[in-house]
Backbone of each chain as nested JSON, in Angstrom:
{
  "chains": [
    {"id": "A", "residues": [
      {"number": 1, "name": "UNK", "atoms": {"N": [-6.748, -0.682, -20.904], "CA": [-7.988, 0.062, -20.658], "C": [-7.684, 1.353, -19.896]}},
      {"number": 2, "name": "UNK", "atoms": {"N": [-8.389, 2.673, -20.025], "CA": [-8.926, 3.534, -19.255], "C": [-9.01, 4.163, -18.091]}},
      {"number": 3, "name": "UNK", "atoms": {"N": [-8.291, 4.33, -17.19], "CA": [-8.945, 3.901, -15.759], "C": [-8.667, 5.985, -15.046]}},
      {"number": 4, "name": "UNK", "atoms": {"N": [-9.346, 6.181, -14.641], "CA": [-9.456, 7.777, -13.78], "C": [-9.409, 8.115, -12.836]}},
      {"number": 5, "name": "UNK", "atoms": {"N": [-8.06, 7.852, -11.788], "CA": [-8.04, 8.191, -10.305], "C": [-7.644, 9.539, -10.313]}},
      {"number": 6, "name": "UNK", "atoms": {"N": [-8.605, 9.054, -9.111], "CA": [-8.534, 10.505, -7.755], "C": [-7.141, 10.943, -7.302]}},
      {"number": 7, "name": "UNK", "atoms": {"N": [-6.183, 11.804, -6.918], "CA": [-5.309, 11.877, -5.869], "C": [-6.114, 12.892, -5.277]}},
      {"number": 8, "name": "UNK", "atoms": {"N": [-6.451, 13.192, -3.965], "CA": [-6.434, 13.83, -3.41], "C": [-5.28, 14.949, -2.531]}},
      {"number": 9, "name": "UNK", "atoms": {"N": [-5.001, 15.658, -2.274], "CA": [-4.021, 15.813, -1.561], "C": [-4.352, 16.809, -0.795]}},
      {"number": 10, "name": "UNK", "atoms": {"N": [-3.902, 16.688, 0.766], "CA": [-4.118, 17.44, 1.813], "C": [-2.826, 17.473, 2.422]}},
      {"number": 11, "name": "UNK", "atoms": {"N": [-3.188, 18.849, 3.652], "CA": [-2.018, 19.468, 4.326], "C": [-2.374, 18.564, 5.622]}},
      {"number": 12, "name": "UNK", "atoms": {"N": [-1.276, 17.88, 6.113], "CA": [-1.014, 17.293, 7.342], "C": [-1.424, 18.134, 8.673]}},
      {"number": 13, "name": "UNK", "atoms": {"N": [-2.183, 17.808, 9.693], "CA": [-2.901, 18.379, 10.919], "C": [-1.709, 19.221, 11.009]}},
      {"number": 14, "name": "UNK", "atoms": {"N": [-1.965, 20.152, 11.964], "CA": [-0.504, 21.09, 12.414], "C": [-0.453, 22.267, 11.421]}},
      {"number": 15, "name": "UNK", "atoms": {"N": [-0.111, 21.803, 9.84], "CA": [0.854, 22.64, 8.55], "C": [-0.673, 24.161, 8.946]}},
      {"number": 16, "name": "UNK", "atoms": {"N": [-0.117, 25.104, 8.628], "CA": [-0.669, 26.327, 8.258], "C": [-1.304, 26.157, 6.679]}},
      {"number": 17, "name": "UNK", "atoms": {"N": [-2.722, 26.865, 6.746], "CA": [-3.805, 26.478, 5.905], "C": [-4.207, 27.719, 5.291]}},
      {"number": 18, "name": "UNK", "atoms": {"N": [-3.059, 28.46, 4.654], "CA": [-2.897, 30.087, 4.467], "C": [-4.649, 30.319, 3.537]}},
      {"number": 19, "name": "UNK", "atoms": {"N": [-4.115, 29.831, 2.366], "CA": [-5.94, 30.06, 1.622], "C": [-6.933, 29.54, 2.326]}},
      {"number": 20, "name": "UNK", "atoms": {"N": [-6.944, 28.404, 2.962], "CA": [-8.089, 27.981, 3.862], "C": [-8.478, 29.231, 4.957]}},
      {"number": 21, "name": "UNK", "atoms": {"N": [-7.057, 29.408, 5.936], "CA": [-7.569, 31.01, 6.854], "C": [-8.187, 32.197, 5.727]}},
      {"number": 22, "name": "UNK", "atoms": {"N": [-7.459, 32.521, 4.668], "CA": [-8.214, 33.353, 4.107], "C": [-9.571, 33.567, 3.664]}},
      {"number": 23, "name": "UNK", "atoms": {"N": [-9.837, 32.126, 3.443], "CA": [-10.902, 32.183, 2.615], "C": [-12.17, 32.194, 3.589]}},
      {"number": 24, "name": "UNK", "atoms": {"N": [-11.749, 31.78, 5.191], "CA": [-12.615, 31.693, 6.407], "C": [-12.557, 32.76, 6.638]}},
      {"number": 25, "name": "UNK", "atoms": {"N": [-11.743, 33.976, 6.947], "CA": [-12.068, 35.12, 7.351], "C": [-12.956, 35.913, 6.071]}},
      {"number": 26, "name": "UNK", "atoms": {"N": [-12.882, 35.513, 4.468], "CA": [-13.582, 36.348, 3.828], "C": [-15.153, 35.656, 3.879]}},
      {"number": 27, "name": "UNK", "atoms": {"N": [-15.408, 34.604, 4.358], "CA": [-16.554, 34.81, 3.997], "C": [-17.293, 35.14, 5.726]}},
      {"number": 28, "name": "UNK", "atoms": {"N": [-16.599, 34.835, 6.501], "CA": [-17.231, 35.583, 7.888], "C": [-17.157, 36.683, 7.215]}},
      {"number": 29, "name": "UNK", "atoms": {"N": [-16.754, 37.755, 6.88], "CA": [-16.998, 38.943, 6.594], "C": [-18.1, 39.048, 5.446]}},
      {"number": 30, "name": "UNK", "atoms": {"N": [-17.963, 38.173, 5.162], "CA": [-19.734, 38.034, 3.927], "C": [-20.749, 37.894, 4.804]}},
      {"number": 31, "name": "UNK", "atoms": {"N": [-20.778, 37.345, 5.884], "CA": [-21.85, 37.056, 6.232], "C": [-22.363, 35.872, 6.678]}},
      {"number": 32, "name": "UNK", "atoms": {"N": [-21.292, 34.833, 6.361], "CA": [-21.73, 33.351, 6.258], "C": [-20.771, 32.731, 7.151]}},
      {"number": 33, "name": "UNK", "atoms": {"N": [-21.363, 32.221, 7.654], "CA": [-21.419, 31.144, 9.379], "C": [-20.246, 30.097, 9.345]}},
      {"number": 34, "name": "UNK", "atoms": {"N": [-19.286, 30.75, 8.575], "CA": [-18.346, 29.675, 8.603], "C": [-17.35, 29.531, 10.131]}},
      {"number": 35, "name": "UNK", "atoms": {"N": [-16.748, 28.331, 10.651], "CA": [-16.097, 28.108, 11.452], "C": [-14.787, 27.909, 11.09]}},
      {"number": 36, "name": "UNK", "atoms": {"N": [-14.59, 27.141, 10.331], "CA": [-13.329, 26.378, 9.488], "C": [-13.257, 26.322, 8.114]}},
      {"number": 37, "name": "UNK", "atoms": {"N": [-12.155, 26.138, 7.251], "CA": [-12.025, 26.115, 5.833], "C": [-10.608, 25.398, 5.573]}},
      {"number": 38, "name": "UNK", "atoms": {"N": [-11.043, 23.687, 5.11], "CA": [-9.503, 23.722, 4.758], "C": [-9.108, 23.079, 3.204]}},
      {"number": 39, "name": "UNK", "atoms": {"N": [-8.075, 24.015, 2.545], "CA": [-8.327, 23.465, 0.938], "C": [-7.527, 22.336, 0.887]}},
      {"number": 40, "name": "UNK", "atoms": {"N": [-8.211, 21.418, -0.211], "CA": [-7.574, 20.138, -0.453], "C": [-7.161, 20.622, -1.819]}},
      {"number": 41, "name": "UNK", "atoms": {"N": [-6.5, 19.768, -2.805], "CA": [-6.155, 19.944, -4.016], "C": [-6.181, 18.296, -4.548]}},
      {"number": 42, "name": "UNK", "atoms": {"N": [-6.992, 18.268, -5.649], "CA": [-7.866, 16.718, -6.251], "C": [-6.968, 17.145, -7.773]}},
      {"number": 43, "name": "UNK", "atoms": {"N": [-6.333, 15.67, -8.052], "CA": [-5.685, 15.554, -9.494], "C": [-6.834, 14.205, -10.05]}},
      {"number": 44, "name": "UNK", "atoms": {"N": [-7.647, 14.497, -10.753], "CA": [-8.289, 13.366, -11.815], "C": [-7.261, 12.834, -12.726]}},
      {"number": 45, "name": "UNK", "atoms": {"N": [-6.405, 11.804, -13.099], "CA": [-5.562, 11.421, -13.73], "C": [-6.186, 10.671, -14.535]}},
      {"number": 46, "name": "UNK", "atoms": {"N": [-6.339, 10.763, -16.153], "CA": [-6.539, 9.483, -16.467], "C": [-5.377, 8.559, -17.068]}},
      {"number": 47, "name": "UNK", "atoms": {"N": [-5.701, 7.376, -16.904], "CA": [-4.216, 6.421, -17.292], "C": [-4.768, 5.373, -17.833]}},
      {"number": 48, "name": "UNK", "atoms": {"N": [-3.703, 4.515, -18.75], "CA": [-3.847, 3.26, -19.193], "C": [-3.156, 2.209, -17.908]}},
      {"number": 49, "name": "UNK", "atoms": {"N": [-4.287, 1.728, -17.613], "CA": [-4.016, -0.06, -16.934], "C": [-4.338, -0.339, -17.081]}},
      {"number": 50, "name": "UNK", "atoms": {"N": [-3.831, -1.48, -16.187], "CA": [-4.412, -3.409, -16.975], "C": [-5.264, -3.478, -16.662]}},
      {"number": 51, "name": "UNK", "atoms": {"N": [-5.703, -2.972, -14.766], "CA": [-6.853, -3.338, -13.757], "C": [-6.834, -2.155, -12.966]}},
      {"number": 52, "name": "UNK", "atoms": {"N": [-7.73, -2.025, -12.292], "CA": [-8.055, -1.085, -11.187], "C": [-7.205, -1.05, -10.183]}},
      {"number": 53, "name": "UNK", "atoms": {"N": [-6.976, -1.986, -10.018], "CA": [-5.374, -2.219, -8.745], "C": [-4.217, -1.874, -9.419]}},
      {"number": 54, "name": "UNK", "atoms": {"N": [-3.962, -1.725, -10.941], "CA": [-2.581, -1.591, -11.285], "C": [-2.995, -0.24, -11.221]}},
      {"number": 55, "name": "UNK", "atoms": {"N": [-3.596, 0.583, -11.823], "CA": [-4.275, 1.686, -11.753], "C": [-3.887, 2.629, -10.94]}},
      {"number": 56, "name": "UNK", "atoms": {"N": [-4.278, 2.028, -9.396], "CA": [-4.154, 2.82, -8.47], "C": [-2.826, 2.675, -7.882]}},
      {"number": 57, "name": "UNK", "atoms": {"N": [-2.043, 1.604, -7.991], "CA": [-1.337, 1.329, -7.689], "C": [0.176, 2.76, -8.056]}},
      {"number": 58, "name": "UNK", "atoms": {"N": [-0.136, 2.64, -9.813], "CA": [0.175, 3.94, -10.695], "C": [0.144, 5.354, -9.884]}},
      {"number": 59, "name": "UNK", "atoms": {"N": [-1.004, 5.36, -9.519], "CA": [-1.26, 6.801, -9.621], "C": [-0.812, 7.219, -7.879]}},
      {"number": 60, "name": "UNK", "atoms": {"N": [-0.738, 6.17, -7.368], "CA": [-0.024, 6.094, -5.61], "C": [1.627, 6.621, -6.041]}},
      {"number": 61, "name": "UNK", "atoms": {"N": [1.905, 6.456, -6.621], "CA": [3.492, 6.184, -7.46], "C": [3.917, 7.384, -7.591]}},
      {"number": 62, "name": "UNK", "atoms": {"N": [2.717, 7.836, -9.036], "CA": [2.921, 8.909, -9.125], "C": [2.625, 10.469, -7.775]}},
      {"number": 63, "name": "UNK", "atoms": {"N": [1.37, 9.895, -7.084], "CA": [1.586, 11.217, -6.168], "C": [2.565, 11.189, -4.719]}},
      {"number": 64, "name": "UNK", "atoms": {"N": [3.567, 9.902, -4.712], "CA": [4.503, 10.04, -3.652], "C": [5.436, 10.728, -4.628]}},
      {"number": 65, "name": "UNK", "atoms": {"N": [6.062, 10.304, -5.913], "CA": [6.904, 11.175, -6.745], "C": [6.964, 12.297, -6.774]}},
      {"number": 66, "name": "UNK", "atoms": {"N": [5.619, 12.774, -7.217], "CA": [5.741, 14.306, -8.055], "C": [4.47, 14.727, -7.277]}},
      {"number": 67, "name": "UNK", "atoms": {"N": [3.0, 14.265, -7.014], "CA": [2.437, 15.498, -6.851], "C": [2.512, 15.622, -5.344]}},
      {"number": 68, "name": "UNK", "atoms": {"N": [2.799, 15.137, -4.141], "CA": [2.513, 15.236, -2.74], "C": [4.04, 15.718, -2.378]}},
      {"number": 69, "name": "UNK", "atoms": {"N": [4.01, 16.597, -1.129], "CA": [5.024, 16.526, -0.457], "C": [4.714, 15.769, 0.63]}},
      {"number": 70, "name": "UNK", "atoms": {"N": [5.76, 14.903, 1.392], "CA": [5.503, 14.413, 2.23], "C": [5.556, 14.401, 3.768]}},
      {"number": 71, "name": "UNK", "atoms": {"N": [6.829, 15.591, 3.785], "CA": [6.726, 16.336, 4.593], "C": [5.546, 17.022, 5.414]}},
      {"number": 72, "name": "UNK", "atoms": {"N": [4.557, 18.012, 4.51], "CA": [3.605, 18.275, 5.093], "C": [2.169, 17.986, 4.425]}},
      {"number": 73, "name": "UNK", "atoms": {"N": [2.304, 17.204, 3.644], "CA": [0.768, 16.645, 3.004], "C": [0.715, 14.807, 2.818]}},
      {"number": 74, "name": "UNK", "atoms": {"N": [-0.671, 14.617, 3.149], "CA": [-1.264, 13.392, 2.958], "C": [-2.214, 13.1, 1.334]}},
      {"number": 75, "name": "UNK", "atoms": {"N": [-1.535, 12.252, 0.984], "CA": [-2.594, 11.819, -0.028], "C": [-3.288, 10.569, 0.247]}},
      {"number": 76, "name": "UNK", "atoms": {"N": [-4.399, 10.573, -0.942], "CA": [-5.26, 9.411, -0.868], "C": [-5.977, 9.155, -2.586]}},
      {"number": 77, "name": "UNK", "atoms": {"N": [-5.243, 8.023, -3.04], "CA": [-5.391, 7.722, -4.349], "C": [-6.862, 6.814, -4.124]}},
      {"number": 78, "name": "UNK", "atoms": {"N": [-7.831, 7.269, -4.934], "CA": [-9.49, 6.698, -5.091], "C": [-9.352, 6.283, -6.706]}},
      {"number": 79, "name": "UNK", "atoms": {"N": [-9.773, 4.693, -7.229], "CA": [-10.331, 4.466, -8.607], "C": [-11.466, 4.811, -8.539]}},
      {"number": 80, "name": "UNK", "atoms": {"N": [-11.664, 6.27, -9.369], "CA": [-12.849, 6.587, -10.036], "C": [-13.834, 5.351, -11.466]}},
      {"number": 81, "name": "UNK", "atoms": {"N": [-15.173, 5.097, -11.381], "CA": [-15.275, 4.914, -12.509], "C": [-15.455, 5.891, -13.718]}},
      {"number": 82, "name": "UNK", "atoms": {"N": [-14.615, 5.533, -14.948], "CA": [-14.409, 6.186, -16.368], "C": [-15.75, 6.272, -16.717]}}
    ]},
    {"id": "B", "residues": [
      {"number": 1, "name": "UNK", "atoms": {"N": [-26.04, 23.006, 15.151], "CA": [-25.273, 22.144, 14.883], "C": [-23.702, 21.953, 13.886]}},
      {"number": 2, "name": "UNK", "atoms": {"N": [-22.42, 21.679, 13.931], "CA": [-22.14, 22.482, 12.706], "C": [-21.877, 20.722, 11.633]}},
      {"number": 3, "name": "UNK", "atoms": {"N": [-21.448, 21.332, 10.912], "CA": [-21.868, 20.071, 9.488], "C": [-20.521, 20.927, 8.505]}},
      {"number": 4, "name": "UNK", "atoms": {"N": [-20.171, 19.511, 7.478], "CA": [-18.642, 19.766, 6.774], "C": [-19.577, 19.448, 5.654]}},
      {"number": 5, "name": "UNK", "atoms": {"N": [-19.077, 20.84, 4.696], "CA": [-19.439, 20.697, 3.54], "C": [-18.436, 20.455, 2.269]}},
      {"number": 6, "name": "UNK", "atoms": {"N": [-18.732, 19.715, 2.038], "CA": [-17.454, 19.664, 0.342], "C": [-17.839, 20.739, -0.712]}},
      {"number": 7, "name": "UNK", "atoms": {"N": [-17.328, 21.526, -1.084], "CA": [-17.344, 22.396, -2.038], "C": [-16.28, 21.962, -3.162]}},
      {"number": 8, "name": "UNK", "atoms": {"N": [-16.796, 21.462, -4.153], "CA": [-15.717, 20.853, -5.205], "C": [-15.731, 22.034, -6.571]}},
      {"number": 9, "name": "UNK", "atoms": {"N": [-14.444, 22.204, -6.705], "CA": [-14.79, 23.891, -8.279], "C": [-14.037, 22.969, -9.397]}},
      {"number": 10, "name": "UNK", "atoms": {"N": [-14.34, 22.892, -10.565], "CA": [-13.886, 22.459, -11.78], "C": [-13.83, 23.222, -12.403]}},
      {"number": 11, "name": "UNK", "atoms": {"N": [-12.767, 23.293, -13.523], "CA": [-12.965, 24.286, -14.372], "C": [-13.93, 23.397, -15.647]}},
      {"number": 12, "name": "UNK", "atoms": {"N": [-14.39, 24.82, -16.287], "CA": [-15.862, 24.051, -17.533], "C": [-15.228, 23.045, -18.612]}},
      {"number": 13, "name": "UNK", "atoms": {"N": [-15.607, 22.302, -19.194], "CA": [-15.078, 21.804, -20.41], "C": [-14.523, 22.511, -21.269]}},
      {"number": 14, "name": "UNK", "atoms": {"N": [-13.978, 22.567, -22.082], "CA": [-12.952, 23.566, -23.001], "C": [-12.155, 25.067, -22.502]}},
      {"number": 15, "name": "UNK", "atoms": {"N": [-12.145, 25.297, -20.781], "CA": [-11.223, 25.843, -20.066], "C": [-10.137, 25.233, -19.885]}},
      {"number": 16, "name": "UNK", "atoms": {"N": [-8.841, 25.926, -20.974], "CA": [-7.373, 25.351, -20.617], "C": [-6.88, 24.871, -19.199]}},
      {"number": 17, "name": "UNK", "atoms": {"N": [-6.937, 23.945, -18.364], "CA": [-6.628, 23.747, -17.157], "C": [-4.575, 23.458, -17.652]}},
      {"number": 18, "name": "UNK", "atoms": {"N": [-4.368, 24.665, -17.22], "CA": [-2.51, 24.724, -17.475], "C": [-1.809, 24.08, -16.854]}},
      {"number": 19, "name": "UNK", "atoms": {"N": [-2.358, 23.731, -15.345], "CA": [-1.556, 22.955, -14.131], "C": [-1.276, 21.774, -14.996]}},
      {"number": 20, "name": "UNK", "atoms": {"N": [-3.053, 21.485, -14.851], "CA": [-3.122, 20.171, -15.442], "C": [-2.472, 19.237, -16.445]}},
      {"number": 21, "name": "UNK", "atoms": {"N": [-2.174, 20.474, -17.93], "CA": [-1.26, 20.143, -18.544], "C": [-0.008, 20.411, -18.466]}},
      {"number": 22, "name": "UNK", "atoms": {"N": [1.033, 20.449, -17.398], "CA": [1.769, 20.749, -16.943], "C": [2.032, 19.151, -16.616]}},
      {"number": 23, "name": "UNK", "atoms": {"N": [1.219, 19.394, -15.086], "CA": [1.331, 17.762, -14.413], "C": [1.327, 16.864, -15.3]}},
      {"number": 24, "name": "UNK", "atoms": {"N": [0.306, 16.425, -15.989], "CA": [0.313, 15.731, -17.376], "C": [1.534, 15.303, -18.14]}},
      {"number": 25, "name": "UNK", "atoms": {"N": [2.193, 16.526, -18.488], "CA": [3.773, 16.035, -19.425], "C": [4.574, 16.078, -18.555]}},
      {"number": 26, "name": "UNK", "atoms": {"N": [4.999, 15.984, -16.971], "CA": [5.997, 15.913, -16.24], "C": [5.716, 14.492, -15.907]}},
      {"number": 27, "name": "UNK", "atoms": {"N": [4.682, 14.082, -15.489], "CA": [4.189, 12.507, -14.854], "C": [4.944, 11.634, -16.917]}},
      {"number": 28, "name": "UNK", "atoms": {"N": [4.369, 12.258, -17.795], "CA": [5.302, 11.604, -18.729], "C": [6.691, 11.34, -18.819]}},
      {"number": 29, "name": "UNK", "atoms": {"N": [6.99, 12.683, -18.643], "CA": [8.54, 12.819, -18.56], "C": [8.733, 11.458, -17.625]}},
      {"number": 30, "name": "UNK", "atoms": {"N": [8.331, 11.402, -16.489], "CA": [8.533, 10.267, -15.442], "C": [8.469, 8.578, -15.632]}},
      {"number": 31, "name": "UNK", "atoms": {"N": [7.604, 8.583, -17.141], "CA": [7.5, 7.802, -17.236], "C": [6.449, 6.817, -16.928]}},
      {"number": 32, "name": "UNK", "atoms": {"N": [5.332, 7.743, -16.205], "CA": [3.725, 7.014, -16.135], "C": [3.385, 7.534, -16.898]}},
      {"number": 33, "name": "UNK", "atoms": {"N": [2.058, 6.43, -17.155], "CA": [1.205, 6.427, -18.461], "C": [0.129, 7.125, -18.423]}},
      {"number": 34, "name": "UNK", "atoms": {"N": [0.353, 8.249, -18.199], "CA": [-1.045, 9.477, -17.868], "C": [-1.387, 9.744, -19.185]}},
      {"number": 35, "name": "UNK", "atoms": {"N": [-2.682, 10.094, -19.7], "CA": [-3.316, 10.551, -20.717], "C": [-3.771, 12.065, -20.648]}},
      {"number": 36, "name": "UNK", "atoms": {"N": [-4.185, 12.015, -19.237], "CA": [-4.989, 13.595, -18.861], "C": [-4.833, 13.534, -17.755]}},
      {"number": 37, "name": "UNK", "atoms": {"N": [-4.564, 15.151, -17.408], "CA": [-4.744, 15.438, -15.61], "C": [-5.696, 16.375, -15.581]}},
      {"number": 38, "name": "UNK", "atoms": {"N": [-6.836, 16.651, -14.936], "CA": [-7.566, 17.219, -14.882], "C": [-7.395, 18.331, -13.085]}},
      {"number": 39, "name": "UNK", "atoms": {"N": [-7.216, 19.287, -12.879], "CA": [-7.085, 19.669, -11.268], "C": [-8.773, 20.339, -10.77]}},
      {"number": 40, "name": "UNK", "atoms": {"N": [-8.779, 19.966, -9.72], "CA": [-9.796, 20.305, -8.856], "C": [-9.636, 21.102, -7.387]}},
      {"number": 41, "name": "UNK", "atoms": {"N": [-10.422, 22.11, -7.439], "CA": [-10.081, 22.854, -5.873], "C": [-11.152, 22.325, -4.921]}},
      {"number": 42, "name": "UNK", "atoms": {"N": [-10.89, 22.028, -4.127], "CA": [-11.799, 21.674, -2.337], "C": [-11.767, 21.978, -1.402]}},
      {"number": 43, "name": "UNK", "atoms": {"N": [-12.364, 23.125, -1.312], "CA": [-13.247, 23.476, 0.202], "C": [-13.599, 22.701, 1.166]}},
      {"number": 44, "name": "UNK", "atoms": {"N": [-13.316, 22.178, 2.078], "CA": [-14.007, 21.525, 3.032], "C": [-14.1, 22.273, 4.544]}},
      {"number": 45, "name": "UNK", "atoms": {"N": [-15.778, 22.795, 4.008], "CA": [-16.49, 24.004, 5.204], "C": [-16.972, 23.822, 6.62]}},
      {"number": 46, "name": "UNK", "atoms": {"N": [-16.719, 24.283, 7.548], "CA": [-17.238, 23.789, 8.724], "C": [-18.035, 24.761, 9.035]}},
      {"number": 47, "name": "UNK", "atoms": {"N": [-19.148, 24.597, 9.253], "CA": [-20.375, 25.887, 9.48], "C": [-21.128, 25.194, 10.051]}},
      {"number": 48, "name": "UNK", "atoms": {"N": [-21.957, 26.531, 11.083], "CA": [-23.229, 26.71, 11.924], "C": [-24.584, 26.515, 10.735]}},
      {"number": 49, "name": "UNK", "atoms": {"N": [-25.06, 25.011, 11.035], "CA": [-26.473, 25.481, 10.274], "C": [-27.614, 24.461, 11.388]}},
      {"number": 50, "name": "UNK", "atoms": {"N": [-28.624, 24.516, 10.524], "CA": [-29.929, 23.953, 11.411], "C": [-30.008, 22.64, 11.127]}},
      {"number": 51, "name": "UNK", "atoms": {"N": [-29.616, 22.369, 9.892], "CA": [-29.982, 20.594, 9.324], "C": [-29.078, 20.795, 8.249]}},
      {"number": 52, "name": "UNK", "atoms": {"N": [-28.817, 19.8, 7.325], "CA": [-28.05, 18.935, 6.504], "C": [-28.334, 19.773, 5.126]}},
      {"number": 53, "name": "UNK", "atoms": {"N": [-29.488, 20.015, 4.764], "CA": [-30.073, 20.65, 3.912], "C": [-30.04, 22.424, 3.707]}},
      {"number": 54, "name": "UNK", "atoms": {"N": [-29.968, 22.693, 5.213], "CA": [-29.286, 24.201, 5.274], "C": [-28.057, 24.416, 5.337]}},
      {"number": 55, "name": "UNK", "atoms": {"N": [-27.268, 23.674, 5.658], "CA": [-25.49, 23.624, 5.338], "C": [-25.944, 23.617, 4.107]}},
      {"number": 56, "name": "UNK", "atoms": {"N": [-25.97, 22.773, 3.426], "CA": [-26.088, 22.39, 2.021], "C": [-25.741, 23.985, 1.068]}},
      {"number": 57, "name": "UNK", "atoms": {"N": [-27.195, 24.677, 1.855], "CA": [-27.688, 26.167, 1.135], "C": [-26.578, 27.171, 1.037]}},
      {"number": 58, "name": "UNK", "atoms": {"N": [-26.364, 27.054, 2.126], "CA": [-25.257, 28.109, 2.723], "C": [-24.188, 27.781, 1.87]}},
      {"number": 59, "name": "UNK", "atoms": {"N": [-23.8, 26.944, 1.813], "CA": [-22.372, 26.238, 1.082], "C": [-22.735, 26.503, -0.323]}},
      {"number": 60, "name": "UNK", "atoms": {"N": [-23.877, 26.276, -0.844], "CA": [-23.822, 26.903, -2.408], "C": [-23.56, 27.94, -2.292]}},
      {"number": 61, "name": "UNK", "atoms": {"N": [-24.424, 29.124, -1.782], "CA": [-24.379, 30.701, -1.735], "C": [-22.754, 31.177, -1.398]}},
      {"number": 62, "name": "UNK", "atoms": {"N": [-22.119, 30.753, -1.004], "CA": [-20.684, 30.941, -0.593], "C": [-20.178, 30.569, -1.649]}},
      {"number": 63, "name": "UNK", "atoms": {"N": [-20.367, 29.355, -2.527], "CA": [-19.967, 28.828, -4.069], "C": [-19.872, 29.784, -4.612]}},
      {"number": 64, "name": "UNK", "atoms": {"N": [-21.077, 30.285, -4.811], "CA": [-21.455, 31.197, -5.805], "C": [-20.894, 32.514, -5.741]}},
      {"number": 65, "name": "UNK", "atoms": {"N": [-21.107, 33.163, -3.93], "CA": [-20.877, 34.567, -4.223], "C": [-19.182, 34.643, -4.084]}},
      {"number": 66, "name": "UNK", "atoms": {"N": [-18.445, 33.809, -3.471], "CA": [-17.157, 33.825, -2.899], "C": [-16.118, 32.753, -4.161]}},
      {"number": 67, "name": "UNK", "atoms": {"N": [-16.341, 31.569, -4.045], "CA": [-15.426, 30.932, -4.262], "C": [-15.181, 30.801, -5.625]}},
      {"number": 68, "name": "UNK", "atoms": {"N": [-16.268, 30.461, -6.213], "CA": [-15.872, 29.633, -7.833], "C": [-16.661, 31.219, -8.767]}},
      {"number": 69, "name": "UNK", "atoms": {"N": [-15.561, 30.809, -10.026], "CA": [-15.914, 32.175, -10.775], "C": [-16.728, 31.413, -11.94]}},
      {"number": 70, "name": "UNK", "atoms": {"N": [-18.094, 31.645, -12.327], "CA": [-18.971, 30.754, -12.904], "C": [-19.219, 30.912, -14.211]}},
      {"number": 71, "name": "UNK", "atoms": {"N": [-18.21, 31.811, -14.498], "CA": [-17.991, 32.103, -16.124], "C": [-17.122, 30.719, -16.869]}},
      {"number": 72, "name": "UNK", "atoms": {"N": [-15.825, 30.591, -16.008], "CA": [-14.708, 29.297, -16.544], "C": [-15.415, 28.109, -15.281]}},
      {"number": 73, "name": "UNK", "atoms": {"N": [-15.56, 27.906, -14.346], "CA": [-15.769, 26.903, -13.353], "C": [-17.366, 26.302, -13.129]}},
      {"number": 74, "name": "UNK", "atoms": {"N": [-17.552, 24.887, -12.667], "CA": [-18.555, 24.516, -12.449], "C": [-18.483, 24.083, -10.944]}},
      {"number": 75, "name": "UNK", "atoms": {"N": [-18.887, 24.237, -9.745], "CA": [-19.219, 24.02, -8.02], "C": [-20.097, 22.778, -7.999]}},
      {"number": 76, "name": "UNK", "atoms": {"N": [-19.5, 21.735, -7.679], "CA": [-20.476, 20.477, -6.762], "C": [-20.419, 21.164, -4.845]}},
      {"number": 77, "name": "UNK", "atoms": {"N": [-21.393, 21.032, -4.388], "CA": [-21.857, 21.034, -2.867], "C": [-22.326, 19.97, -2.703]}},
      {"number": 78, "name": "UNK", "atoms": {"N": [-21.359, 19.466, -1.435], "CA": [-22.069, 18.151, -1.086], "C": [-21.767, 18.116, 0.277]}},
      {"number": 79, "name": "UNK", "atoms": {"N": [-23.037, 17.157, 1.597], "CA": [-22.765, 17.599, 2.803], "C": [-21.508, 16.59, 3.086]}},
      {"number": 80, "name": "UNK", "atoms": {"N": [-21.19, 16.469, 3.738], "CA": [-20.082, 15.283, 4.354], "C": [-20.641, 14.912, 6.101]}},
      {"number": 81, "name": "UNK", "atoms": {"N": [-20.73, 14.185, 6.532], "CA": [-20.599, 13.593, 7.816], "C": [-19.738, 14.153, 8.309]}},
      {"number": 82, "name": "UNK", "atoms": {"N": [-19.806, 15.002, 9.713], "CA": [-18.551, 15.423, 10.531], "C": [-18.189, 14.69, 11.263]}}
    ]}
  ]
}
């Protein structure tokens, strides 16, 4: 079956948040009341598993492999429903 | 008060997402069973507003005039609990 997780992936407290600062200083300069800005980056994967636990299990796999560094980012694999 | 807004940008249906198919045939190469990767950008805003419902506002209008280009992309705003 089907199954469509989330990875999320974020920069670890501390790491420098270069597009996040940017994107906070452009819109204070718009006009808008921002304080903070910090970008995450979301992979929707869809995959074949057996179950929702193999699923996520997969897609944990895959974002310690290839999409997260671990050095300075945290992920967090979510089963979406398809 | 200030309040965290999720700003989620997709690109539209039938916008080539390239990452995506990128990530896609490398997670193959690897040997998981990915079908589709879909990528998503996230904002997560920290702003001065009055209530839940005026973050809300603000965080579209920043969607709109700043972040997501609404020709290829579609913007979810959603408040988050700080």
């Amino acid at each position: 079956m089907d199954y469509v997780v989330e990875v999320r992936i974020e920069l670890k407290s501390g790491v420098l948040d270069a597009e996040g600062e940017t994107v906070n200083k452009s819109l204070k300069l718009l006009g808008f009341p921002a304080k903070d800005v910090k970008t995450v980056k979301v992979y929707d994967i869809t995959l074949e598993a057996g179950s929702e636990e193999d699923a996520r299990k997969k897609a944990e796999n895959a974002a310690k492999k290839l999409l997260a560094n671990p050095v300075i980012q945290n992920y967090y694999v979510t089963p979406k429903k398809k």
